[in-house]
Structure formats: C-alpha cells, structure tokens
C-alpha positions in Angstrom: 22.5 -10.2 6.5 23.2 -7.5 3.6 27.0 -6.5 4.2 28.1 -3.1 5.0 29.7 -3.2 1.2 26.3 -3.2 0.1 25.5 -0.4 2.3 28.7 1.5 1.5 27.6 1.1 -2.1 23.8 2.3 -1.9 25.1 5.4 0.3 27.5 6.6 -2.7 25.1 5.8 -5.0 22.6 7.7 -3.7 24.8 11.1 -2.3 23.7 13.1 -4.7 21.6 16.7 -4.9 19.5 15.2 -6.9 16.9 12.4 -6.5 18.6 9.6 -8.6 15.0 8.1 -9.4 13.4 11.2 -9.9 10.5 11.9 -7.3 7.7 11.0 -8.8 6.2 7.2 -8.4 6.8 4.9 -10.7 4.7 4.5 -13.4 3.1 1.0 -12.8 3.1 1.5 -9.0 0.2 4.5 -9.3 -1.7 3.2 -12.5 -2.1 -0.5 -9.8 -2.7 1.2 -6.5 -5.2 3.8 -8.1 -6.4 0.5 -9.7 -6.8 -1.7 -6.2 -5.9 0.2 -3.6 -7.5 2.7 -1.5 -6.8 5.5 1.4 -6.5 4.1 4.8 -4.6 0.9 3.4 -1.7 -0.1 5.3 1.2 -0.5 2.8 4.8 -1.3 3.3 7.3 0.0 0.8 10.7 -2.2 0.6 14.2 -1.2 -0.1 12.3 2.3 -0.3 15.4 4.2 -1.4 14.5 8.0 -1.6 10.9 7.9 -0.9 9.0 8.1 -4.4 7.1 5.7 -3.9 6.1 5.8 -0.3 5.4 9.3 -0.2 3.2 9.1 -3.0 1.5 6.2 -1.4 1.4 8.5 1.8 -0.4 11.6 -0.7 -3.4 8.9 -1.1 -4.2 8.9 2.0 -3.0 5.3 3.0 -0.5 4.4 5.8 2.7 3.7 5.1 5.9 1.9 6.1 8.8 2.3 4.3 12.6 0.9 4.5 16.0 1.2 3.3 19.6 0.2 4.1 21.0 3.7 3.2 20.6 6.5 5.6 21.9 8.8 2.7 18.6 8.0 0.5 16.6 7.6 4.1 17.5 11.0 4.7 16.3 12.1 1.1 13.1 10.2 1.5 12.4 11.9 5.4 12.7 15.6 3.4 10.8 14.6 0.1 8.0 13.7 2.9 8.2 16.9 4.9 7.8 18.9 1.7 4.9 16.6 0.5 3.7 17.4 4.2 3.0 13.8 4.4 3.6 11.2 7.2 5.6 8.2 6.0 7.1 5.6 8.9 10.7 5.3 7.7 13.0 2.8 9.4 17.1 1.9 8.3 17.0 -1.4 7.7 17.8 -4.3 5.2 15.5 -6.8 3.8 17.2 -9.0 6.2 17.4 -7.1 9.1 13.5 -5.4 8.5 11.1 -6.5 11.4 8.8 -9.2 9.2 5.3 -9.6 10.3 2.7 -12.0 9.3 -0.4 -10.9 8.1 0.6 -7.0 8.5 -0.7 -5.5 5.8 -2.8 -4.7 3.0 -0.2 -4.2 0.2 3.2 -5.0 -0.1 5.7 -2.7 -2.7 8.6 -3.4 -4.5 9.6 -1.5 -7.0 13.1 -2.4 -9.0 14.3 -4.0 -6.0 16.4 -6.5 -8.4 19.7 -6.2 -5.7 18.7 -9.4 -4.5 20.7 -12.6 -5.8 18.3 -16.0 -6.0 18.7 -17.0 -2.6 18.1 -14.1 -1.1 15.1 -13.1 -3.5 13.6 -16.3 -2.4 13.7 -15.5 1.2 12.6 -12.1 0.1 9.6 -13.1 -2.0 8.6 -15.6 0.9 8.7 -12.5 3.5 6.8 -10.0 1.7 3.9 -12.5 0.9 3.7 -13.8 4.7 3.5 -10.3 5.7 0.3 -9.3 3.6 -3.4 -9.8 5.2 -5.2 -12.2 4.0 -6.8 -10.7 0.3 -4.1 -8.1 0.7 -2.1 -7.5 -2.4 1.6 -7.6 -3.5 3.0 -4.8 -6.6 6.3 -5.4 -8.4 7.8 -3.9 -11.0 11.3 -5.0 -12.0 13.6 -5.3 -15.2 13.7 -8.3 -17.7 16.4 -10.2 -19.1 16.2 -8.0 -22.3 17.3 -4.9 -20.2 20.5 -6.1 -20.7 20.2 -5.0 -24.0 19.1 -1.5 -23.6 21.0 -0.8 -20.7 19.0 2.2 -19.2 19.3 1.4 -16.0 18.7 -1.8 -13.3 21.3 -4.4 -12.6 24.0 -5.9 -15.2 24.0 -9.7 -14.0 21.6 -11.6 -15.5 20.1 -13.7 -12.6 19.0 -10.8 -10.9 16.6 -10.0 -13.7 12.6 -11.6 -13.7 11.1 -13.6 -15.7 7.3 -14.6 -16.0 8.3 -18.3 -14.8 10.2 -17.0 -12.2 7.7 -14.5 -10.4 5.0 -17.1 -10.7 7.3 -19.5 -8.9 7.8 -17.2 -6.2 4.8 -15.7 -5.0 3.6 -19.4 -4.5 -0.7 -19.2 -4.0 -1.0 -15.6 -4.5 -3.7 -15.2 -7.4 -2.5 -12.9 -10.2 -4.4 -10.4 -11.1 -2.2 -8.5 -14.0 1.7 -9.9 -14.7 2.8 -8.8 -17.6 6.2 -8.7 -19.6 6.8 -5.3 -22.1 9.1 -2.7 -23.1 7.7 1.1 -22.1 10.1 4.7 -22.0 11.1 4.8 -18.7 11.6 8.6 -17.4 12.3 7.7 -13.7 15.3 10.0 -12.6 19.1 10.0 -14.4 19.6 6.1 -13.5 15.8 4.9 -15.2 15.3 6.8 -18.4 14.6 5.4 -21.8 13.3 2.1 -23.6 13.3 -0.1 -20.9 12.2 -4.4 -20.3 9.9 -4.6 -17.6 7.5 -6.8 -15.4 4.4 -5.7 -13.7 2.9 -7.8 -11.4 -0.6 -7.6 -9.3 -1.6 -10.7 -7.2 -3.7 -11.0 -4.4 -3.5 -13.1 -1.3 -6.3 -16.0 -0.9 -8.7 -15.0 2.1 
C-alpha cells in the first residue's frame, strides 16, 4: 500500500493554478501512440496525475482509464477533460490499491512514473504487463541516471532512475519494439523543462 505521506505529498505538490506538467502530452507518448496505436484502443494511463496524457489519448479517439492517488491533480485532470470535451474514466487510486486485470487492454502508459522504489517497481512492472491483451503494447518514458546531473526535474535518489538493463529485466517476454536511452529539451510544465536524460520504451506483448 502507498501511505497517506505519499498522498499528502502528491496533493501539495500538485495544488497549484497551474498544471505542474504542463497540459500537453508528453513528447514520446504521442510521437509512439500516433506510431502504434489507434482510435478505439482501450488504454490505461497510470499514476495519471493531471490528465495530460489521458486526455490526449482520449482526443484520439481511444478509450481511456486513467488513475492517480491525488484527488487534488484528479480533480485537475476531470476539468482539463471537460474543457477538451472528452470522456476519460478517472478513478483515485494507488498503483497498489488500482483494480489490476489480466489481459484488459490494448496499451498500457506510464509516463515519469519513477515514485516507485525497486520492490514496488517490480510489482508494478509485473501488473501493467499482465494487464495488456495479448499483442497489446506497453509506453514508458522515464529519467536516467544522468538526470541527476541536469536536475530538471524527476526524482533525486538514484534507484528510482532506469536503466536499459533494468527495463529489459522487467518487462520479462514483452518484444521491444523501440528502447532507447538520450538526452532531449524537455518543455513539460515548471517541474520538466530543459536538457533532460530519458528512456523510451515500446514493446509489445507476444500473441
């Protein structure tokens, strides 16, 4: 279970007026899912925060689940979907306390959700892959070790940062379609902005 410290701590962190991560998807997220994905997919969004991503997802026509521990950035995410006039299905709930399904859906999302220390990114990893459909596909982005270095945003403790070993460890049989370790501007919001370390990952689930 995710404390209610760390719930405490994403609520602060996300009261504000502005939309700490911008509203606009990330970068990799839309270059992959214009890529592989299609309207009518049924995507789930984890640890969703205020709704870039899922809302987005939503404005391509697919159908999307979305989640987050904070009802502060839930809350954000609900209006950023009325404006968009778009339906997202958003829940409050951890990674831990999220209703996993196997074999749910089409693609899975996770997008800088580096909040989880190893043991719970391994029963995180392990969730998110049971939960695609067969040939369904899983997107992360996340920060590298060398973030630590440029310090434009993500987490400051080194094991919650990815590595190429690491991801391919974790996603078990999926096949990779694109992983890839560079450095990019970032212009995500106040809390991702410049030269950043990052990972994109593509894999698909076997059939």
């Amino acid at each position: 279970m995710q404390s209610s410290d760390s719930t405490q701590f994403w609520n602060q962190r996300f009261n504000s007026p502005d939309y700490i991560f911008g509203k606009a998807a990330n970068v990799y997220l839309q270059a992959q899912a214009k890529r592989h994905l299609k309207a009518g997919d049924s995507v789930l969004c984890v640890a969703d925060g205020e709704g870039r991503n899922s809302v987005w997802l939503a404005k391509q026509g697919m159908q999307v689940n979305a989640f987050d521990l904070s009802e502060v950035a839930l809350s954000k995410a609900m209006a950023l979907a009325n404006d968009e006039a778009v339906q997202v299905d958003f829940t409050l709930a951890s990674t831990d306390d999220w209703d996993w399904q196997a074999k749910q859906y089409d693609a899975v999302v996770g997008i800088f959700i580096q909040f989880a220390n190893p043991v719970m990114r391994v029963r995180l990893f392990a969730q998110m892959v049971s939960s695609l459909k067969p040939g369904g596909l899983f997107i992360l982005q996340g920060y590298t070790p060398k973030q630590l270095e440029f310090k434009t945003g993500g987490p400051s403790i080194l094991e919650h940062l990815y590595t190429e070993d690491m991801i391919r460890s974790l996603i078990g049989k999926l096949e990779v379609i694109d992983l890839r370790v560079y450095e990019e501007i970032l212009s995500e919001g106040t809390k991702h902005t410049g030269m950043s370390a990052l990972l994109g990952l593509v894999a698909r689930k076997p059939l």
